[in-house]
C-alpha positions in Angstrom: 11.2 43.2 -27.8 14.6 43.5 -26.7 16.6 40.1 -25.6 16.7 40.3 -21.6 12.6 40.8 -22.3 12.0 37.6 -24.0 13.9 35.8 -21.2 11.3 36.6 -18.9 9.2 33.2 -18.6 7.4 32.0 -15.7 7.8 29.2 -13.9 4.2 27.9 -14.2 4.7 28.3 -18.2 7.7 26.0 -17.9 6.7 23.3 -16.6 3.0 23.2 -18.1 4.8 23.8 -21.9 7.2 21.1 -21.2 4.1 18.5 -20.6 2.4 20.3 -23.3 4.8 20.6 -26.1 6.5 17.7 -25.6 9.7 19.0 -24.7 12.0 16.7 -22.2 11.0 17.6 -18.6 13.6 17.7 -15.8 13.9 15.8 -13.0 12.6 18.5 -10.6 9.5 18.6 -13.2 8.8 15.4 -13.1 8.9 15.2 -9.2 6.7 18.0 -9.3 4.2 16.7 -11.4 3.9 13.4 -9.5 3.3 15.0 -6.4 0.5 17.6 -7.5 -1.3 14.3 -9.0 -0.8 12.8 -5.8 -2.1 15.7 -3.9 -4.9 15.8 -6.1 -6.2 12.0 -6.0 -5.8 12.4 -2.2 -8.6 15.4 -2.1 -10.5 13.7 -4.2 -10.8 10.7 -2.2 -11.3 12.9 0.9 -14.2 14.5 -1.0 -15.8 10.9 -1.9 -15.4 10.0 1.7 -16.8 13.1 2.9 -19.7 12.8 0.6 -20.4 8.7 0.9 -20.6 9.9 4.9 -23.1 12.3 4.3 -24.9 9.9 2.1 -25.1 7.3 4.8 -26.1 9.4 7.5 -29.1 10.9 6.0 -30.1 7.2 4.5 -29.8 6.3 8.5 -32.3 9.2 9.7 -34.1 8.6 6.5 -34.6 4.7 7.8 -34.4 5.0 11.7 -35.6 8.3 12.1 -33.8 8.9 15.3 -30.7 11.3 15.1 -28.4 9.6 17.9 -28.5 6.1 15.9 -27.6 7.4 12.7 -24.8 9.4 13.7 -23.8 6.4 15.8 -23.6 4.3 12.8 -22.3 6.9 10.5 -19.3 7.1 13.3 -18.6 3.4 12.9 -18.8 3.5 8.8 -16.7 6.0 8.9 -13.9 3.9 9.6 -14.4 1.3 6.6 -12.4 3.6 4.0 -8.9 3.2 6.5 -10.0 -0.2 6.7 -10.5 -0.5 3.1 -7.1 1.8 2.3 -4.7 -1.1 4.8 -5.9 -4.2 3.3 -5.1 -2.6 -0.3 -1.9 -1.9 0.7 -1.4 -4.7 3.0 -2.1 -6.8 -0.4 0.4 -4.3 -2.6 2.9 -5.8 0.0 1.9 -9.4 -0.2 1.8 -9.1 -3.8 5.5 -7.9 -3.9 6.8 -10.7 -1.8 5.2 -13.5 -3.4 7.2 -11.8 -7.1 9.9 -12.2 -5.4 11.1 -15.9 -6.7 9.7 -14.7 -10.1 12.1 -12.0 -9.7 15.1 -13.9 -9.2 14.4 -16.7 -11.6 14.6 -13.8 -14.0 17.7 -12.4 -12.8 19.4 -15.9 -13.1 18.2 -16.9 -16.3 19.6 -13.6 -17.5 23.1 -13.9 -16.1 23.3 -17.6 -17.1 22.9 -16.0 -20.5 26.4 -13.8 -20.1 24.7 -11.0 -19.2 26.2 -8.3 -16.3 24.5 -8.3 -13.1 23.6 -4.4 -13.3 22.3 -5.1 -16.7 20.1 -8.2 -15.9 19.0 -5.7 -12.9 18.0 -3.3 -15.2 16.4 -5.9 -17.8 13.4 -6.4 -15.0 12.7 -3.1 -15.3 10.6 -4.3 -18.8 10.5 -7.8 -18.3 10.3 -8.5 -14.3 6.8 -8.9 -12.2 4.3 -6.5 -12.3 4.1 -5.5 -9.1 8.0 -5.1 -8.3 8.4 -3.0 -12.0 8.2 0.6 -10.5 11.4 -0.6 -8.1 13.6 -1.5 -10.8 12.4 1.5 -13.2 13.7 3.3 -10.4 17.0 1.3 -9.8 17.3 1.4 -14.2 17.1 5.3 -13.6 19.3 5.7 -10.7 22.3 3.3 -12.7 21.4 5.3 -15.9 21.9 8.6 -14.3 25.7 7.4 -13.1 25.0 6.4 -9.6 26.9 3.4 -8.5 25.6 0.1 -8.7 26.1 -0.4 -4.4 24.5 2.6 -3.6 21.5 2.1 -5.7 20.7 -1.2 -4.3 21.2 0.0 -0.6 18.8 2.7 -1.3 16.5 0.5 -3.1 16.8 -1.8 -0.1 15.3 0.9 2.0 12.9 1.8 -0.1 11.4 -1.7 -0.8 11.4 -2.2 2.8 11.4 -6.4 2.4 13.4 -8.8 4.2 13.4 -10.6 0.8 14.4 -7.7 -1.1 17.1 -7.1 1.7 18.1 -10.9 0.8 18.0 -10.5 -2.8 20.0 -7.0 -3.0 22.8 -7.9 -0.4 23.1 -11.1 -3.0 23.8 -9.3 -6.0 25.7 -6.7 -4.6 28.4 -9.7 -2.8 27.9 -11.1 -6.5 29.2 -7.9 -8.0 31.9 -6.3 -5.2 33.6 -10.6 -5.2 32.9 -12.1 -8.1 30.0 -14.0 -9.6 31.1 -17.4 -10.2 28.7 -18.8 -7.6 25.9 -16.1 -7.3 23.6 -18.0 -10.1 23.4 -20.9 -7.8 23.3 -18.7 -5.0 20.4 -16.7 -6.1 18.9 -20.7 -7.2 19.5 -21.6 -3.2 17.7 -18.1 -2.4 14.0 -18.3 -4.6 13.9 -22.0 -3.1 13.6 -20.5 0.4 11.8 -17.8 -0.1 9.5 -19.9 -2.2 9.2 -22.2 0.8 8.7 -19.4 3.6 6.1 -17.3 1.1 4.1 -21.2 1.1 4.4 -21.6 5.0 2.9 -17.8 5.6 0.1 -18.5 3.0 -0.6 -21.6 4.8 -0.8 -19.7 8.3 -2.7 -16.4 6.7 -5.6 -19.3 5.6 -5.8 -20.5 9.3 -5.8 -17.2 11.1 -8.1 -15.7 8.6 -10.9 -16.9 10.4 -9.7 -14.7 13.2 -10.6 -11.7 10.9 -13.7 -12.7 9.9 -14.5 -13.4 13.3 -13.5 -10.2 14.4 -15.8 -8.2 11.4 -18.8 -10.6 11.9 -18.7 -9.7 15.6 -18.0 -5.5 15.2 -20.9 -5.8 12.8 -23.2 -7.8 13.5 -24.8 -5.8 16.7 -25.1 -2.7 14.6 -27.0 -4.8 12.1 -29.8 -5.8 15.3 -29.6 -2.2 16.1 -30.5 -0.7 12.4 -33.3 -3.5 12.6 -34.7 -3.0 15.4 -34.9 1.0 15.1 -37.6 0.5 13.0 -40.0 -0.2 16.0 -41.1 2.9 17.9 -40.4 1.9 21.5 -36.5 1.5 20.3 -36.2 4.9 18.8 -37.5 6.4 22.0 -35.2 4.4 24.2 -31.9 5.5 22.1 -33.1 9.0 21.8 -33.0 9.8 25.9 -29.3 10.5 27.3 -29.3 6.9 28.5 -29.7 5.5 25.4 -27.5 8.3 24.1 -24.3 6.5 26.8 -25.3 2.9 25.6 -24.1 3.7 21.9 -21.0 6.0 23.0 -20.2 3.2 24.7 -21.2 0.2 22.5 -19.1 2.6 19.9 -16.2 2.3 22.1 -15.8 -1.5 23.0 -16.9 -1.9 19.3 -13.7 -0.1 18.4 -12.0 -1.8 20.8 -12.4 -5.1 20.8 -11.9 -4.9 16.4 -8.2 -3.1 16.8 -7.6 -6.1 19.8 -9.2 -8.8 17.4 -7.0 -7.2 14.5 -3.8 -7.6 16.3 -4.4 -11.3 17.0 -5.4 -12.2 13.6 -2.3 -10.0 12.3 1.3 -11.9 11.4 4.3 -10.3 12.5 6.1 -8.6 10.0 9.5 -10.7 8.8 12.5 -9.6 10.6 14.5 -7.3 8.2 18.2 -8.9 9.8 20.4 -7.5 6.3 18.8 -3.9 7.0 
């Protein structure tokens, strides 16, 4: 085989050797790797749902026995994985926030002990919260690579997409560009007050949660009566005639309706991002 021969390698070979062998992947690789295994969890999820929907809807004809009220009810389950999907990652973001003083307690402890403030950055990489980790692997990576410490941060900023992280980054990077005589008990000053507004939004999440509950107990609830009472004869045959057919389009609807209006009351504004 001559030499120009044995240079001949596919792509595909490349990048499934280098996971397979062990052999340092590229960037590019690696960016390509986590986006078919994000591809992938995403069609798997869309099967589940697709499946868990069919599921449902024959249990419904298997218990009602009338085809309009199952799909009816199927229509309205359908919406409970989006449902399910937001409050996991509105609690991702709450999660993050309230890491934030944790954060920054770190981040002073370390420059009180003579550390630089890109290093003690970098040190909460292994050592920071949980839930903020994958940000700082990502500023550690960025520094590692060469990138200046400024830029880094501002991109981070945009990608944390936080008020407090906008807070926190334009800290440390006034500590860095001006010196950091005073940013240990400016950072001090900052996880007090961010302690204090992550209590007062706790506080008013607890009183308006009722608003939620309110708003799932009352979507739910008549679609409960409905499933119970489908088991009598006289109600399948009034839901199976086109006029029972418009009462459930339309109880579908202002079911719909009236959740996303509930939703939006019971929601708290996002915090205004003013360093953006």
């Amino acid at each position: 085989m001559d030499r120009s021969s044995s240079r001949k390698v596919d792509s595909a070979d490349l990048k499934t050797g280098a996971l397979n062998t062990g052999m340092p992947m590229s960037r590019n690789n690696v960016a390509w790797e986590i986006r078919r295994k994000v591809r992938r969890n995403q069609v798997q999820k869309l099967v589940l749902t697709v499946l868990s929907m069919f599921s449902i809807f024959f249990a419904l004809l298997t218990i009602t026995g009338t085809l309009s009220i199952a799909i009816a009810i199927t229509s309205l389950s359908a919406a409970v994985p989006f449902l399910l999907n937001r409050n996991k990652y509105q609690a991702l973001i709450q999660a993050r926030d309230s890491s934030w003083p944790e954060a920054i307690d770190s981040l002073v402890s370390a420059l009180q002990s003579g550390i630089a403030i890109p290093e003690a950055v970098c040190s909460l990489a292994s050592r920071g919260p949980l839930p903020l980790k994958s940000l700082f692997l990502e500023i550690e990576a960025n520094l590692v690579d060469g990138n200046e410490f400024t830029q880094t941060l501002l991109r981070a900023k945009a990608s944390a997409n936080s008020a407090i992280a906008d807070q926190v980054f334009e800290t440390l990077i006034f500590a860095k560009d001006f010196g950091g005589k005073d940013s240990n008990g400016a950072l001090r000053l900052l996880s007090e007050f961010v302690r204090e507004d992550l209590a007062v939004l706790e506080e008013i999440r607890t009183k308006f949660g009722w608003i939620k509950n309110s708003a799932n107990l009352a979507a739910v609830a008549p679609w409960l009566l409905l499933l119970l009472l489908s088991t009598q004869e006289s109600t399948r045959e009034a839901f199976s005639t086109p006029a029972g057919i418009k009462v459930l389009i339309v109880g579908l609807l202002f079911t719909g309706i009236a959740y996303m209006w509930m939703e939006r009351v019971g929601t708290l504004p996002a915090m205004d991002r003013a360093l953006r």
